[in-house]
Structure formats: structure tokens, C-alpha cells
N, C-alpha and C positions, 0 to 999 in steps of 0.2 A: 504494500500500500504506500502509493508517495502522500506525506503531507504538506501543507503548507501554513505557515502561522502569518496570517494579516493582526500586528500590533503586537512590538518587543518588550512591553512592559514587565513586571514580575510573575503574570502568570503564562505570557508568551516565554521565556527563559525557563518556567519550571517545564513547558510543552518539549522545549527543547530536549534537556534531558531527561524527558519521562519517553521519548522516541529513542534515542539511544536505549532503552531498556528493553526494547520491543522488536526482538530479529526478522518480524516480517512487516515492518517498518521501516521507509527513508523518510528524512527531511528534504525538501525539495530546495524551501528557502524561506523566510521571513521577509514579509512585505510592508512598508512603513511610509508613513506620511512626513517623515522625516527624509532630510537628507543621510540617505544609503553609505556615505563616506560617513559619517558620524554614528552611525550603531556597529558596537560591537558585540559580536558572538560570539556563541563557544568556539561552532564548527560551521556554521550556517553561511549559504551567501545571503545577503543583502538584495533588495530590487527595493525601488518606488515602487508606490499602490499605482501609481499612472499604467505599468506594464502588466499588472495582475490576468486584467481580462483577454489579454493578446497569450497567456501560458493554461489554458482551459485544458489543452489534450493532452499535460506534464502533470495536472494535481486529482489525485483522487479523493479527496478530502480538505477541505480550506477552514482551520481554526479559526474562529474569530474569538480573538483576545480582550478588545474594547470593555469599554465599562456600558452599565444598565443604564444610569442616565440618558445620556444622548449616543455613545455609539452605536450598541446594539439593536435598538428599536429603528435604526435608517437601514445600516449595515446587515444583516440576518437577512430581512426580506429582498435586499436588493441584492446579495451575493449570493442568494438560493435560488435564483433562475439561470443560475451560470456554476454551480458546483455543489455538490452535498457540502454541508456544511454542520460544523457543531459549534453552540454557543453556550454560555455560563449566567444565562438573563437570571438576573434573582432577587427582581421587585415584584414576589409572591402576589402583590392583590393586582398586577398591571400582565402576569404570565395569558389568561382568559385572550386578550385582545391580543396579545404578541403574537400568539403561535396562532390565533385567526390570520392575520396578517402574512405570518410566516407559510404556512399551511399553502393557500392561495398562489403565492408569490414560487413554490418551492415545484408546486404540483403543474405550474405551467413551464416549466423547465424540465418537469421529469427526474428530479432529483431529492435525498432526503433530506431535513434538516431537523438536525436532535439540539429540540431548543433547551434550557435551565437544565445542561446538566451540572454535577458538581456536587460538593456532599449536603448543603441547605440550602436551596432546593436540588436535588438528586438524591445521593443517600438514605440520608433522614425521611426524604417522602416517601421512596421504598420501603422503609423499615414499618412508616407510620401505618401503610397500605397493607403489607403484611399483618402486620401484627391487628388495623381494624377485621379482616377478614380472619381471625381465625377465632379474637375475643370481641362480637359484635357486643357484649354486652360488657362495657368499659370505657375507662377514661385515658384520655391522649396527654402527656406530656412532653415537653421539650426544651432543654438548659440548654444554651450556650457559654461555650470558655470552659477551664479561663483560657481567653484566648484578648488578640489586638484585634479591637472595632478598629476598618481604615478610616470607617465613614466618620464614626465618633472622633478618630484622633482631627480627622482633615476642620473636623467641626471645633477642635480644642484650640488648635492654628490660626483660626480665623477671629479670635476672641482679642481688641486692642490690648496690646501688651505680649501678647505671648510670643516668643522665639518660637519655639517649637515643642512638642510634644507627643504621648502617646498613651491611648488609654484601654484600659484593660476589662472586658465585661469578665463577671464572678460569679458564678454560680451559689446562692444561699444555701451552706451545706444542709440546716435543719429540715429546708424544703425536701432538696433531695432526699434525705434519710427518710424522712415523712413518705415522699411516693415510693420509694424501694421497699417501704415496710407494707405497702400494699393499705395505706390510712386512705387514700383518695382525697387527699385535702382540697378546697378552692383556694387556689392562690393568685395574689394580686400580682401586677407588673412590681412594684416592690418588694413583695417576698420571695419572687424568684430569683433575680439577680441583682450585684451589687454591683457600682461601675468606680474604676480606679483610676487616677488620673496621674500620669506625673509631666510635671511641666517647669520648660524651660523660660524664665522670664526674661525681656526686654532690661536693660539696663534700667534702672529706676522706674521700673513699671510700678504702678498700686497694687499689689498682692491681695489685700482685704478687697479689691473690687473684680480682679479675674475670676477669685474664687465665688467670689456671688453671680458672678457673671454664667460661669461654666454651673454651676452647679442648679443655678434657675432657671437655664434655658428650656423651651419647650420642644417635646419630640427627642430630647437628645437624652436629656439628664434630671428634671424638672419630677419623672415622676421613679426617679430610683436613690437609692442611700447612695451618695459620690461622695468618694474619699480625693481632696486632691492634695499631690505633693510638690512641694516644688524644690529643682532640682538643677544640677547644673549642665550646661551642653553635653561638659564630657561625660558625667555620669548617666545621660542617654544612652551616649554612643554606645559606651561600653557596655551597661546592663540593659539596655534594651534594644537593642538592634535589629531583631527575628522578628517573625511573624507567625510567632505560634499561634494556635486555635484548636478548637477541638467542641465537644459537645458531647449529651444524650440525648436520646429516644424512649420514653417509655410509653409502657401502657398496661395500666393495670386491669383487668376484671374477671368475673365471674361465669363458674360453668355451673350445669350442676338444675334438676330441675328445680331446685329451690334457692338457686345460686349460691350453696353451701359451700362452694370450694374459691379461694381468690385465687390469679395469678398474675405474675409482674413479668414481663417482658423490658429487657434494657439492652440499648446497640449504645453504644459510646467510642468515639472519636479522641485520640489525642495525637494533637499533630505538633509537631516541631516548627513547617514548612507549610501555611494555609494554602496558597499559592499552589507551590510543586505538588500537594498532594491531589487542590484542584485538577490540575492541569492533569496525574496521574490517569484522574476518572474520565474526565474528557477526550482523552487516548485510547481510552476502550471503548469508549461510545464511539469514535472515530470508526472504529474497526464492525460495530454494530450498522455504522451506515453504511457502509460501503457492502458491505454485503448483505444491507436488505435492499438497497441500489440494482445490485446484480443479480437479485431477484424478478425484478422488473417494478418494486416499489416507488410510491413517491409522495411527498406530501412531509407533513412539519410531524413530529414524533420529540414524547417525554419519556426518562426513563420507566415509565407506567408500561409503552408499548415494547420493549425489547426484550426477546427471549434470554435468562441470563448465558444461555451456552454462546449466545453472537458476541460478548464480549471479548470470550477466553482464542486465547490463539491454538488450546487444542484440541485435539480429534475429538468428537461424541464417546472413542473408543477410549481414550484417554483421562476425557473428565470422570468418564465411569469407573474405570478400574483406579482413580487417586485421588477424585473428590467426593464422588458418591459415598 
């Protein structure tokens, strides 16, 4: 399978080496709205997006790397009448209309496009989908972190005063122990997670007003306990550099004709690398499209529609006899 990543950002780079991992996988090249002399790669060429559409009969697969905001919702439906494509859209209440969009755009091309994969939305919504189908009579939960919000830090940045920063969503351990023990608690957006902030201030910035600032904003911080610190550039560098994340999945309920028996169901995530591990999942879904492509499929597809055996790069004969 040749692929191609349109946009070198951190999860086009983790793409990169998650296809080195992958023997019936090449990298074709990385495609940028940049100038092509100025990105560097591991191993990859470079090209401007201007020649993208002129290398059609070189890619069997076109990454799109872009963000959910504005790239993906142009990008998805207009590079899916020209190439299967996978994308990582994951503004959950806006997915309805994207993959209408996508859908339409992919199906007059003749091509697939696997939109919001990735592990929230992808993973996690598998896990949620399973596990409602096996305990219809139960409750859905799901923690994030501790991992770095990008969106929360870029929001901590933009607050007058602040150099730079980065912030941490936290899972409320009591919550968690509470649904593992199979309690069924209601929990508010406050008792689930706790958000951490540490940040670098502006020479003579007001400290007593960023912290009110970040910590009363709405949408971001407004309705959870925010711890902020502050700290110095270098001690960013050094201890916070990564971009870990991670999460759970649960769901607890009842079988049983009188639902005498509970059960807890938990899929959890801990990642070092959100990114690379993104980009992991998005490489298999690659390989998902393209061979329901050369089935003679087409149209826009979530991880909901994918057989798990299209994933794996081995035999039927093989899954069976080492994963079965």
C-alpha cells in the first residue's frame, strides 16, 4: 500500500513512523502548504499540496493530518473524490454532518473515506458500542488523562500575560473507584475530572489576574477544580515536553432476570505519545480502506463499519491460529 500524509505537523510525523512499522506499507511523500525546502523529515520527500492532484495513480491512501477546526471539514470532502482517504475529525457533536458531507463527496469519486478515526472518537467508541451491545441494561462512562489538552493549553496561551504553557486534564480518582466498584454514580462535569495548569508568565505579568482569568473562563475551565502553577520557561521544557494522554471506557450493568448480577466493563489507554499513537490507529484504518476500495466499495465509513480482521496485515489463517 503506498501512503501519502497531506500536513507534517505532530500527528503527520507520528504517521510517518507508524508506516515504517508496517512491511506492507511505503511512504510515498508528505504534502505541505509550506514551502517543501523548509520541512524536514525523517525519510520522506517533501512536495507542495499544488502537485498533490497531478500524483493520483502513485497514492493508494492520502492521510489527512489537519486539524477539526477549519482543515478537515474543507479538506476530507474535497480530497475524497480524488483518493481514499482517512481523517482524525473529532468534534463529536459536528461528526452527523461531516461524514454526510464526506459520504456524498467520496461516493462520486468511487472511493473510501474513514472519517474520526483515532482513539476518542475511534477506540473509545468501539469499546462504548461493544460493551452497549452486550450490557443493554447499563451505564456509559468515560475519563480522560491524565493526559495534555492541546486545545486547553493553546487556550492557556492566549490568556494577556502568559509566555507559554501547558495543561493537564485529571481524572477524579474517587469517581473512578466509584464506577469500577460497579456504584453507578451521576457524576457532574466537576467530579469527573480535574484540570492542571502550569504556566509560564510574561515578565511582570499580574499572577493574581491570569489565575482568575484561566480559571473562570467558560467552556475551558469555569466548570472544573483548576489547579494553576506557575513556573519557569525552563522548567516547561524540561518537565513537560511530551504529549502524553490516555483515558477509560467503562460500562457498568446488569444481567440476570431480576438484574441480580452487576458487571463492569473497562478498556483504558495510557499513552506516552497522543499523536504517534493517533497516527498508529489511522495506519490501520488506512489498510481497512484500501481494501474495502478493492472490493468495489465507496462512500464515507467510521470505525463502526470495519471488519476488525481488515485492519491486521495477517492471513484469516493466521489471526486464527495467534489471536483467536
Amino acid at each position: 500500500m503506498r501512503l501519502a500524509i497531506l500536513g507534517y505537523g505532530n500527528l503527520g510525523k507520528g504517521i510517518e513512523a507508524a508506516v515504517a512499522q508496517n512491511p506492507d506499507m511505503e511512504l510515498v511523500g508528505v504534502f505541505t502548504r509550506r514551502d517543501p525546502q523548509t520541512v524536514k523529515t525523517a525519510n520522506a520527500k517533501v512536495y507542495h499540496v499544488d502537485t498533490l492532484l497531478g500524483m493520483q495513480d502513485q497514492i493508494d491512501v492520502l492521510m489527512l493530518c489537519g486539524g477539526s477546526a477549519t482543515d478537515l471539514p474543507k479538506q476530507t470532502p474535497e480530497y475524497a473524490k480524488y483518493f481514499n482517504v482517512v481523517d482524525s475529525f473529532d468534534t463529536h457533536a459536528r461528526i452527523p454532518e461531516h461524514f454526510s458531507a464526506v459520504d456524498a463527496s467520496a461516493k462520486s469519486g468511487k472511493h473510501i473515506a474513514m472519517i474520526s478515526v483515532g482513539w476518542d472518537p475511534g477506540m473509545f467508541s468501539l469499546n462504548r458500542l461493544y460493551a452497549n451491545a452486550i450490557l443493554p441494561d447499563g451505564k456509559d462512562y468515560t475519563f480522560w488523562g491524565k493526559g495534555v489538552s492541546q486545545g486547553h493549553s493553546d487556550a492557556i496561551r492566549r490568556v494577556e500575560g502568559v509566555q507559554d504553557g501547558k495543561q493537564y486534564t485529571i481524572p477524579v480518582e474517587s469517581a473512578l473507584e466509584a464506577v469500577r466498584n460497579g456504584e453507578n454514580p451521576d457524576l457532574t462535569t466537576r467530579q469527573k475530572h480535574t484540570r492542571e495548569c502550569f504556566v509560564v508568565p510574561k515578565e511582570g505579568a499580574d499572577l493574581a489576574k491570569i489565575e482568575k482569568e484561566i480559571k473562570e473562563m467558560p467552556n475551558y475551565f469555569s466548570d472544573y477544580d483548576t489547579t494553576v502553577h506557575f513556573i519557569t520557561q525552563e522548567e516547561l521544557d524540561r518537565d513537560h515536553a511530551g504529549i502524553p494522554h490516555g483515558g477509560f471506557v467503562f460500562r457498568s450493568g446488569k444481567t440476570g432476570l431480576h438484574g441480580e448480577n452487576n458487571h463492569v466493563i473497562e478498556y483504558r489507554l495510557k499513552l506516552d505519545s497522543n499523536p504517534e499513537f493517533t497516527a498508529s490507529v489511522l495506519v490501520a484504518y488506512a489498510r481497512a480502506a484500501f481494501r474495502m476500495q478493492q472490493e468495489g466499495q465507496s462512500g464515507a465509513r467510521t470505525v463502526f463499519d470495519v471488519p476488525p480482521a481488515y485492519l491486521s496485515a495477517m492471513s484469516g489463517e493466521e489471526m486464527r491460529a495467534h489471536l483467536l
